[in-house]
Every structure is written in C-alpha cells, then in structure tokens.
C-alpha positions, 0 to 999 in steps of 0.5 A: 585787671586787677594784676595792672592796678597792682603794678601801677600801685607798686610804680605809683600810678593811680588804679585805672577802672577795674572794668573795661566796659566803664572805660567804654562808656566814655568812648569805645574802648577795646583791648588793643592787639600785639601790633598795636601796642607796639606801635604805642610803646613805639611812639615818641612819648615824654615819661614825666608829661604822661605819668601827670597826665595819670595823676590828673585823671579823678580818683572815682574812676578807680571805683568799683564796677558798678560805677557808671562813668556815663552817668557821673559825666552827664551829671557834672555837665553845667547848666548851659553848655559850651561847645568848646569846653566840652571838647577841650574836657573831651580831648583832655579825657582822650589824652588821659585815656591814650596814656592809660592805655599806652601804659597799660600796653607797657605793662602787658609787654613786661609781662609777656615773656613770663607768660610764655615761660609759663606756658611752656612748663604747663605743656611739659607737664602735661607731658610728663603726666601722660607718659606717668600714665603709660608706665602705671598701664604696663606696671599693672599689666606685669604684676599680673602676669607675674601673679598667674606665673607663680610657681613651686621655683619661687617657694624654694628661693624662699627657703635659701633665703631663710638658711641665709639668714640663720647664717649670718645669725650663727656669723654675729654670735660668732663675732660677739665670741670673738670682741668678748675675748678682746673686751680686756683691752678695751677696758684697760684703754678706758680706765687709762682715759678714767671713763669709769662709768663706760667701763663698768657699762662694758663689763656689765654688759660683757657678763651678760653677753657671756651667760648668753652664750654660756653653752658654747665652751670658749666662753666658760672661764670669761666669768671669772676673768670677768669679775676680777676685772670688775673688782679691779676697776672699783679698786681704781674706782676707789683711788679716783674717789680720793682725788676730789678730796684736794681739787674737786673737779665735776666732771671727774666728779660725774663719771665717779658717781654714774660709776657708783651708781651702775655698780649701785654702791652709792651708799658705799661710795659716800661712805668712802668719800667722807673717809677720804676727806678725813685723811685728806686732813691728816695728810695735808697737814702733816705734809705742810708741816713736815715740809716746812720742818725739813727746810728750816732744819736744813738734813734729809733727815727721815726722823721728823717723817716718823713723829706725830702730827703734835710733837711735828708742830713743836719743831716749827721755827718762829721765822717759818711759823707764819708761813707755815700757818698760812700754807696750813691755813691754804690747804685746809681750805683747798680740802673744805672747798672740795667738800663744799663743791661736792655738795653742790653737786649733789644739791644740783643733781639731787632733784633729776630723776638719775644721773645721766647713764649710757643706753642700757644701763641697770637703773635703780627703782624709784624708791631706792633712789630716793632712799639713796639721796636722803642717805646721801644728804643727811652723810653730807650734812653731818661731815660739815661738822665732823670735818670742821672738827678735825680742821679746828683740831689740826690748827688747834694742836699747831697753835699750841705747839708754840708760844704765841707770846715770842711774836711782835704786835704786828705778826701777832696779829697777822696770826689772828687775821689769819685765824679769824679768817679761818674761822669766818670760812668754819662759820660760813661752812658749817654755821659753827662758831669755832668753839675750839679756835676760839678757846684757844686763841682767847687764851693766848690772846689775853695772855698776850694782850696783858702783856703787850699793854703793860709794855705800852702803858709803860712806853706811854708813861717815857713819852708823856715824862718825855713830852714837851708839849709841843703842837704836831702840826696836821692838816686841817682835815686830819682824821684818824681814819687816815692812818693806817692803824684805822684802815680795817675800819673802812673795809669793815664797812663794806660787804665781806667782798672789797666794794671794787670787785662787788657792789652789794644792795641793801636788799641783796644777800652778801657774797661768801667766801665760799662763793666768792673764791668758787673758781679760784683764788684763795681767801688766805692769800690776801694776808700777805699782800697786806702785811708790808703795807706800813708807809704813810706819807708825812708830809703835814701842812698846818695852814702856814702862808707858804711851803718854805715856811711850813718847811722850816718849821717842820725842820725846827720842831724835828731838830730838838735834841731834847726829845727822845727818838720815840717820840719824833714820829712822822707828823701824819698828812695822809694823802685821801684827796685832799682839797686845796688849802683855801685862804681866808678873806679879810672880811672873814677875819673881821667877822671872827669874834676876838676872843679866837686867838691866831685867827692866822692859822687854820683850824687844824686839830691841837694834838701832840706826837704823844695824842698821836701815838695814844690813837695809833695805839688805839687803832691797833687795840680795835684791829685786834679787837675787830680780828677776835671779837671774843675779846673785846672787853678786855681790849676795850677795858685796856684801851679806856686805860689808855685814855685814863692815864692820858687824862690823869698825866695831864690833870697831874701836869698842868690841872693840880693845884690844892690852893687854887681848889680850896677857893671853894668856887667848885672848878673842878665837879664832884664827877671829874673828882670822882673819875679822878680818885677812881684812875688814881686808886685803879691805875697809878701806883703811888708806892715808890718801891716795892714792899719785900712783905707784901702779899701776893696778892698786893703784888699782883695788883701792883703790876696791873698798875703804872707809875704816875708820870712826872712832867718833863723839866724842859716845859716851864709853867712858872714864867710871867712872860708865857702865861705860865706856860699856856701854850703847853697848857692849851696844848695838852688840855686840848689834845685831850679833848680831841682824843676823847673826840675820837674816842666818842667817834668810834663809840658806835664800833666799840659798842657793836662788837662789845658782848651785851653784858659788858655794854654797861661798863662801856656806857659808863667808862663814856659817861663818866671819863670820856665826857669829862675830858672838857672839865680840865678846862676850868682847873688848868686854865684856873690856874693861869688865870690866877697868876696872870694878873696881880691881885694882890697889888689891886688889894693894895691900891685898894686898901689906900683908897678913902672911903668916909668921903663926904661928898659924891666923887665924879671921878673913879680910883686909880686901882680901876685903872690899874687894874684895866691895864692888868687885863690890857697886858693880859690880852697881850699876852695871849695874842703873843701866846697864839702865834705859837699856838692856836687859842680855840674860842672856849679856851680863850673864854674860859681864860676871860671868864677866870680872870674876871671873876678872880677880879671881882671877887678881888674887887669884893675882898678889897671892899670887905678889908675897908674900915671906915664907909659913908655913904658917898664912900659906898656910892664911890665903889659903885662908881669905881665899878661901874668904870670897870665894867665899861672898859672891860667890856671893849676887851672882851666879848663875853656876856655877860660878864661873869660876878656880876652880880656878886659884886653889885649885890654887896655893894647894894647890902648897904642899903637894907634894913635890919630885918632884910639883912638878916634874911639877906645873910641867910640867902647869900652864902656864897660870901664869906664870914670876913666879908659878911662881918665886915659888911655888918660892922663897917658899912651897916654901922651908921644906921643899925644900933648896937643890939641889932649888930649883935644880932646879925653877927649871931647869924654869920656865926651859925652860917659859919659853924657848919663849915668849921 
C-alpha cells in the first residue's frame, strides 16, 4: 500500500486510503484479480476526466488507518435527508472509487513484470545456495580422507622443497655477485644524468652488499674499486656545486644536497658552496672586464688575460665604460641572486625533519641534524656580508680605474643610476648600507658636481647677459613635473615596483628587488631602455584666439636673431592629457576687477627661456641628489646658488636704483637687504680681474664665485612709450616669483632626503631667499612708477597756485586736472603694455599703489613749497584733494587709497594749537624737516606769536638732529 501512494505522489495523485478495509467501509471493496484488472485498463477511460476525479476525492481519506470512513460519512449527513442527493453523493463516491481503482490496477500491471524478475533471481539463488551446500559436503569428506592417508611419502616431498629453496637462495646471491661487478656502468650512467644522490645511494649500497659476501673470492678487490668510485663522484659532486653560483636551479640545487647529506658532508658542502661564490665574483668580473678590453682593443692579444683584475679596469674605454659597467653590474646580480636563492631554499627546507632520501639511505641522528642547520644558517648568514664585500670592492676598484670627471652630465648620472641601483640591491641583500660604494662615488661625485655647476652658473650667467625677457609661451596648466628632468619624481612616489606591474596597500609589505626579478629579468636592464627617452613635445598653446595665430607668434618669437641658440629652447607644452582650452564668457571678463590687465589671455605661468633652463637645471641637481642622497647638501647647496643668482641678476637688471631708495619709504625690507648683501659677498665676484699677489686662498674663493651679469643692451628700460620697459620688468619680476613657486613645491622633497643636520640651512635658505622673491615687486615697479608720471611738472603747477585767497573757492585748480590726466595716460598705457604681456592682479596694483602714494607725497611736497596761506587757501587744498580722490577712484579699485592719510593729516595741522603741534611733531615723523618748518612758519604764522614759533622750530631741529 504504501509503494502505491509513493508512486501516486511521484505522478501527483493524492494518496488513496492507506488501508483497505476503510475502503470497505464505504462499499465492499475487494483487491481485484489479474482479469479484472485488465479488463479496467481496457475500457475506454479519459486521463484528464479520471485524474480530476482523483483530485476531487477529500484529503482525510488518505488518513491513517484508524480513520473510520463509515463514521465521518454518517457525520456529515444533513439533518433531514434526501434521497436523491444521497445517490448522486453516492455514485460520486463510486466514480471516485472506480478510478482509484483503475488507477490502482495501472500501477499494479507496471510493476509486474519487475516482480516476475525478481522472482526468478530469489529462485536461482536458491539454487546456487544448495549446490554451495553439496560442494562444502564433499570438500569436508576429502580433507578427511587425505588426514587418515598421511604418509612418510608426503615428509619427503618436504624436505626437496626445502633444498629448492636454499637453491634459489645460493642462485640470488649469485646474481647480486654478478650486478656488483656491472655496478660501475650504472654509476657512470647516473652522474652522466647528475642523479648525484642515486649514485651515491648505489655505491653505498654496493659496498655493503661486497662485506656481505666478502667471503667469496671474486668479490674481494670490489672495495678498493669501490671507494675510487666514491672519491670520483664527490669530485663531480664538487664540480656541480660550483654551477649554483651563476644560475641557481632547485632542482640541481636538491640532489646536491640529498648527495652531501648521504655522504653526511653538509658541513663541508657549505664550506665549499661559499668558496665558490668568492670565486664566482672573481671570475665574473674578470671576464666581463677582459671581454670588453679585448674588443675595444681590436688583437687576440693574451697580455690583458695576464694583468690583474686592478691594472684590467684602467684599460676600459670611455665609449665602452658604461656598458661595461653595466654587464658588470648584471652578472654580479646573476651571482647575489644565486646566493639569495640558496637561502631560501635552506629557509624552506630548514623546517622538515630531512631532505627527501631514497629507501634505505643512512640517515643523521636528530641531534646532528640540528647541529648541521644551525652550521648551515649561521654560514649562510655571515657570507650576506663577506659576499657583499667582495661585489662593493670589485665595482669600487672598476670606478676608480677611471676618471668619472670625462663623462657628460647624462652618462654621469646613468653611472650613479647604475650605482645606486646597486646598492639598493647590497641594502636589500644584506641590509648594508654600502659604506664602500658610497665613499667612493661621494667623492667623485662632489668632485664632479663642483665642476658641472661652475659650467652651469657660468652658462647661466651668457643666458641672463643674453636674455631679452621676453615671455616663453606655455600652457595654462604647465608644471615642472611635465618635463623630463622631473620625471623620476613621479616614480619616486610609487613603490620600488612601477604601480603598472604592482599595485601596493598602504598596509602591505612593498616588493624587493630580489622578489621582484625572482623568476626572471634583471633590475640593471631597466637603465638602458631609460637612457634615450629625451624627446618632449614642444607644441605650446599660450591661451591665443586661434592655432594660425599662436603659430605665428611662435614663429615671431623664434626668429629673433638676437638671441643666441642656447637660449632658443623648445617652448614646453608636455602632452599629459590636457584638457580643452576653455573659452572665456563675456559675463566673466565683467566680473574681473580692472586692475588685471590682458583679462584676453589665459592665466598661463610668466616665465622665460632663461626660468626654463634654471628648473631643468634644478631637476636634473635633484635627479642626482634622489641617485646618491649622501650628497644632498651639497646638491641643495648648489641649487639655492641657482636660485640666488637668478634673484640678484634681476634685482641688478630692473630692481637697483639708490635714488629712488634714498626716499626713505622702506621699498625694499631689511630681510631682502640682508639676503641681497649675503649673495653679493657669497656669490658675485666684483673684481674685475684677478689680482697676481693675491693669496691662495683668495683665489680659491674666487673661483667659487661668478661674475655679476649685466643686462643685455637689446632690453631698453629708459622709453616713456613702454613704461620704461615694463613688460620686460613684469616679465623677469614675475619668472622669479614662479621659480621661487617651484622651489616652495618641491620643498617637501629636499626636505626628505636632506641629512637632519643640515635641515636648519634648508629652512633658512627658505626662509630667508625664497620667501622673499615677491619683495622685488615693490623696488623694480618702484621705479616705473616713479618715472611714469610727471611730478615735477605737477610741482610746478603747484607752485603757480594762490593760496592767501580771501574767500572760499567753489572750484578746484588746474594741476588737479593735470594730474588725473597723468594717471588717465598712465592707465593707457598699461592696457598697451598687456597686449604684450599679462599684467597679474598684484602687479598691477603694486604699480597703482606706487603711483599714488608718489602722488600724494607730491601733493604734500607742493603744499610744503607754499609761501603765503590763509585759511580759504588751506580749506582750497583740502577741496583740490578731495577733487582728486573722487576722480581717482573711478581708475582704479584699490582701497583704500594709499597716503591717504598722510596728505589729510597735514592739510589738517593747520588747524592745531601751539601745544597740540608740538606733540603733533613729535608723533609724525614721517614728514620731513622742510614740510614740518614749512607747516609751522607759513601756514601756523596767523594765529601762534612769534616765541611760540621759535619754540616748535626747536623741536623739528632735535627731530632732525639724530638723522644727520
């Protein structure tokens, strides 16, 4: 019953009752026969009709057992019954019951031919079990028989067995003669395939076999011949020990050691393993260098295979001295990292109980194995050093075979790219710091540095002499970490691995070379692929309307004859993405204050060819700097000189003026005085020639210093129509700004490789040089301003003026005028000024700023020369002023206006008492003893006495005393 529901439930028919007497307690049910139920599969039935029908019957029917059918029938009959409604519920029930049934026969049928099957296997079985029985009966019966029929017969077929046996004992033994007198072919054959341990494992086992069956006499000179073949093969053993040494392989690697270990020679093989590796050095380096001095001197010639390894190095070529260095460099590493290989073999391998051995093999007891890995490690651990040593001596010994001095900037430094690569891979080996090498090439590295930037501070010097100021057009987005010269400072960011081939966490451990060129590839081949990578693209964009016209202001800057070639660099447009030039709204020119001139051009840096070459220059200080950091100060030191003489070139050029400075306004501060004297007495020298009498030590100095520059006869400074050369002026005060710019970004660099003990001459070469490159604003646009308008001729006009007028004047004077219409001319002219070159905001209000207050200390200097003043005269000054201010004002946006003050407070000292002005004088000092004696004799006249007069003029004198 209960296969049926299973089955219905797998085909998705409802579980009929599980019991068949609750089936006949509805109507008699009986389990139909074969007939029968082939004539129900046999009648026409509809699939669908009868699997409803089976659906339709009630869940509780597929109870259990215990259900009563009869019972729960009876209970659901209605109160009053109908006869016709119970036989329609009846036929219902009988329909529902024909289909179980029928379905019930379906499933019985199905089955059947399954049950026959299996019927007929029980039968065989059965079988088989009694024939099992019949065969067990006859055995039994026969071992009986042969029990009673035991015999002295059987006793001697026992004993021929037994000489058979001791037979093919005697037959083995002699086999094992006879493969003991073939064993020396078999061992030739594996040393031939390097299977050191199998060899040594067969000899072993050899010369036990041979005492085995010493008493037979075939075998007694097998010994001997025995333990020559055993010294042979640790001869060979030997020999392929040495191999690890260039190209450590761990497999060879492994059968050497299972072939020390079964000999129990560890001890001995790393003994041998370290006197190799000092070998290898030798005589890899010989070779190299042998190899390159045979080729360059074109003979077969042996006398170079006879020198030493020292007097070999001085026989290397200047052309073949890079590449030399560099396959030196190559093998050297081929060796460290053999050796490096070697101990992570040991490191791996150090932790298992033994090496992996053939069946049989003599192992070490566990304490001498243990003595054997601590021999092992601690010999391994103290050749990191002693092997380091020799490479830092073999490549010390090469670098002073030649004078470094020969080589150019570039192959210098690819020279100490080469060596500090070196030595990183010494630092990661060993964790030395390379003592040796860096004594070494600090030397000749300092030697060379002073050298190099002698040459360069004088190239600097022809480029500024030579410099015509004129704007190198760049992008808007130029940085110096677009050219060349700074693109080590980008690799310097990321990990040792380029960020391409290894993205590195914060948290994670960065990746050695070691590591790194572990399965391959070598960390000196990098250099060459470097070396030619010199091309920039020129290209510059400088914010103009159009390409044709950016063009053909390239083409004009580039055709001045005048400038010499060196300075006619590539302008530098470095193509790192840069985004489109964006143009600029009309609503955001409006918005601009007026004060930026050439609100036209794009805010692209002010530099020029001569700022260009200075950070070239500077980047290529820092790449030698970042390649040997032991030199850092010095290399700093040389590049503050840059900058230095860079600032004291363009304070000499366009800054120096002594009587502008003798006005006493303080343009420039003590600090830029200060550095100012400092590059003056440090770097320039003054003398025009050398003095024959002159110390040694004065002509040492003097060739640590340059000749001041003098500015180029093509810049002209004196025309009224440029401003007096403004635009060359904007030009170099403004370079000099963006190249202390540069020098405060890469601050955070110097600053990291710079020694702790040198940090304060860092800050202070910071602190007071770089940070006051802006300060040359006030003293070179000083100067411009002071030309620019005409004060003297304002002086003049005022000097015409009435001043004991006696009554109130409604209308201003005419200088008032005159003097707007200076500034009106000189707004003009900045505006033509900036079509040549952008006038940055602070610029163009230092240059406001300047003017004005020349202007009104003009103003103060005019009413300071009056001779004759009432009171309507003094309130006609105040009215001129205050004319002024207002006109002023819609030129320009500064605020607030600049000497203000200084012109209101003495236009209002007229006004003060006898005891007022004197405290009055003492508390303004800035006005000077003309204006003061002026204000007291002239204007203060009407209304002091005489004594009182005399009094105040006292007091200016003792002001004045201290100054004479």
């Amino acid at each position: 019953m209960q296969k049926i529901k299973s089955l219905m439930t797998r085909q998705g028919l409802k579980s009929p009752p599980e019991s068949l007497s609750d089936l006949g307690a509805i109507e008699s049910l009986r389990v139909p026969g074969k007939e029968e139920f082939r004539e129900l599969r046999e009648q026409p039935s509809d699939p669908q009709a009868e699997q409803e029908l089976i659906n339709s019957i009630e869940q509780v029917y597929f109870s259990a057992d215990s259900f009563d059918i009869v019972k729960y029938e009876l209970e659901k009959l209605p109160p009053i019954l109908n006869l016709q409604e119970l036989e329609e519920y009846r036929d219902r029930l009988k329909q529902q019951q024909a289909a179980v049934s029928k379905k019930v026969a379906d499933l019985i049928l199905e089955k059947q031919p399954a049950y026959v099957k299996e019927l007929e296997r029980v039968t065989s079985l059965q079988t088989g079990l009694q024939l099992a029985a019949v065969i067990c009966t006859n055995g039994r019966r026969h071992l009986n028989v042969a029990k009673e029929g035991f015999t002295q017969a059987s006793l001697g077929l026992l004993a021929n067995q037994r000489k058979r046996q001791l037979l093919m004992g005697l037959l083995k033994s002699l086999r094992t003669i006879k493969t003991l007198q073939r064993t020396d072919v078999r061992l030739s054959e594996m040393l031939e395939e390097e299977d050191y341990p199998g060899a040594i494992q067969l000899c072993l086992e050899c010369q036990k076999a041979a005492s085995t069956f010493k008493h037979y006499s075939c075998i007694s000179e097998l010994n001997s011949k025995l333990q020559d073949t055993l010294e042979q093969i640790e001869e060979q053993l030997d020999v392929a020990l040495s191999k690890i040494c260039k190209n450590f392989d761990i497999n060879h690697y492994t059968k050497v050691q299972q072939a020390y270990r079964l000999l129990g020679k560890t001890q001995t093989a790393m003994d041998q393993l370290h006197m190799h590796f000092t070998q290898a050095i030798h005589n890899t380096v010989f070779q190299v260098v042998l190899g390159y001095v045979e080729l360059c001197a074109g003979n077969t010639d042996t006398k170079f295979q006879k020198l030493q390894y020292k007097d070999l190095c001085m026989h290397v070529t200047p052309d073949s001295y890079i590449p030399c260095l560099a396959d030196l460099c190559k093998a050297l590493w081929e060796v460290m990292l053999s050796y490096y290989r070697t101990m992570e073999w040991h490191e791996k391998h150090g932790s298992e109980e033994t090496v992996s051995l053939p069946e049989g093999s003599n192992l070490l007891g566990t304490e001498e194995t243990n003595f054997d890995r601590g021999y092992v490690k601690k010999k391994l651990e103290h050749g990191l050093t002693r092997i380091w040593q020799d490479v830092q001596l073999k490549v010390k010994t090469y670098l002073l075979g030649t004078d470094l001095s020969i080589f150019k900037y570039d192959d210098f430094i690819f020279v100490l790219d080469i060596i500090s690569r070196l030595m990183q891979v010494g630092e990661e080996f060993c964790g030395s710091k390379s003592e040796v090498l860096q004594e070494s090439i600090r030397k000749q590295s300092v030697n060379y540095f002073k050298n190099y930037h002698r040459t360069r501070l004088d190239e600097l010097r022809m480029f500024l002499e030579n410099e015509t100021w004129e704007l190198c057009p760049v992008k808007s987005n130029f940085s110096i970490l677009q050219l060349h010269e700074f693109k080590f400072m980008e690799q310097s960011r990321s990990p040792s691995v380029s960020p391409s081939k290894q993205p590195v966490s914060a948290s994670s451990k960065p990746v050695t070379l070691f590591e790194q060129y572990c399965s391959g590839g070598n960390p000196f081949e990098i250099q060459a692929s470097n070396k030619d990578e010199e091309t920039e693209d020129v290209l510059a964009s400088n914010g103009y309307e159009s390409d044709e016209q950016e063009k053909s202001a390239y083409q004009e800057y580039d055709s001045d004859s005048d400038v010499p070639e060196e300075l006619k660099r590539d302008y530098v447009d470095e193509q790192t993405g840069d985004a489109p030039m964006k143009s600029v709204s009309r609503e955001t020119l409006k918005s601009r204050k007026k004060s930026d001139y050439s609100l036209n051009k794009v805010n692209a840096p002010i530099l020029t060819n001569t700022t260009l070459n200075v950070i070239r220059l500077v980047g290529k200080y820092m790449q030698m700097m970042n390649i040997l950091k032991p030199i850092a100060f010095d290399v700093i030191h040389f590049m503050s000189q840059l900058f230095d003489y860079y600032l004291y070139a363009v304070y000499t050029f366009f800054g120096r003026n002594d009587s502008l400075e003798s006005t006493g306004l303080g343009l420039s501060s003590s600090r830029l005085r200060t550095t100012l004297n400092r590059i003056q007495e440090s770097l320039i020298d003054l003398e025009v020639s050398a003095d024959p009498t002159a110390t040694l030590t004065a002509a040492e100095e003097r060739k640590e210093k340059v000749p001041s520059p003098h500015l180029s006869h093509l810049v002209v400074l004196t025309s009224g129509d440029t401003l007096y050369g403004l635009a060359e002026r904007v030009v170099a005060t403004e370079s000099l700004v963006f190249l202390a710019e540069q020098f405060e970004f890469l601050q955070p660099h110097l600053d990291a490789v710079m020694p702790a003990v040198k940090k304060p001459f860092l800050q202070q070469f910071y602190s007071q040089t770089v940070s006051t490159a802006s300060e040359l604003r006030k003293p070179i646009y000083w100067i411009v301003a002071g030309k620019a308008i005409d004060y003297e001729q304002m002086l003049l006009l005022m000097a015409n003026v009435k001043w004991d007028v006696k009554e109130i004047m409604s209308q201003h004077n005419i200088y008032v005028d005159a003097l707007l219409k200076e500034f009106e001319q000189f707004n003009k002219r900045l505006n033509e000024v900036s079509k040549r070159v952008r006038i940055p905001l602070p610029v163009s209000n230092i240059l406001w700023e300047h003017c004005i207050r020349l202007a009104n200390r003009t103003i103060v200097e005019g009413y300071a020369n009056v001779k004759k003043c009432s009171n309507e005269g003094r309130a006609l000054m105040q009215l001129d002023f205050q004319q002024f201010l207002m006109k002023l004002e819609k030129l320009t946006d500064i605020r607030p206006i600049p000497d203000k003050e200084f012109v209101e407070t003495y236009i209002k000292a007229y006004y003060l008492t006898e005891n007022d002005m004197e405290r009055w004088i003492k508390e303004h000092r800035e006005y000077s003893t003309k204006q003061l004696t002026n204000l007291v004799n002239v204007c203060l006249g009407s209304h002091i006495n005489k004594k009182a007069r005399q009094k105040l003029l006292a007091a200016i004198d003792d002001i004045d005393r201290p100054k004479r």
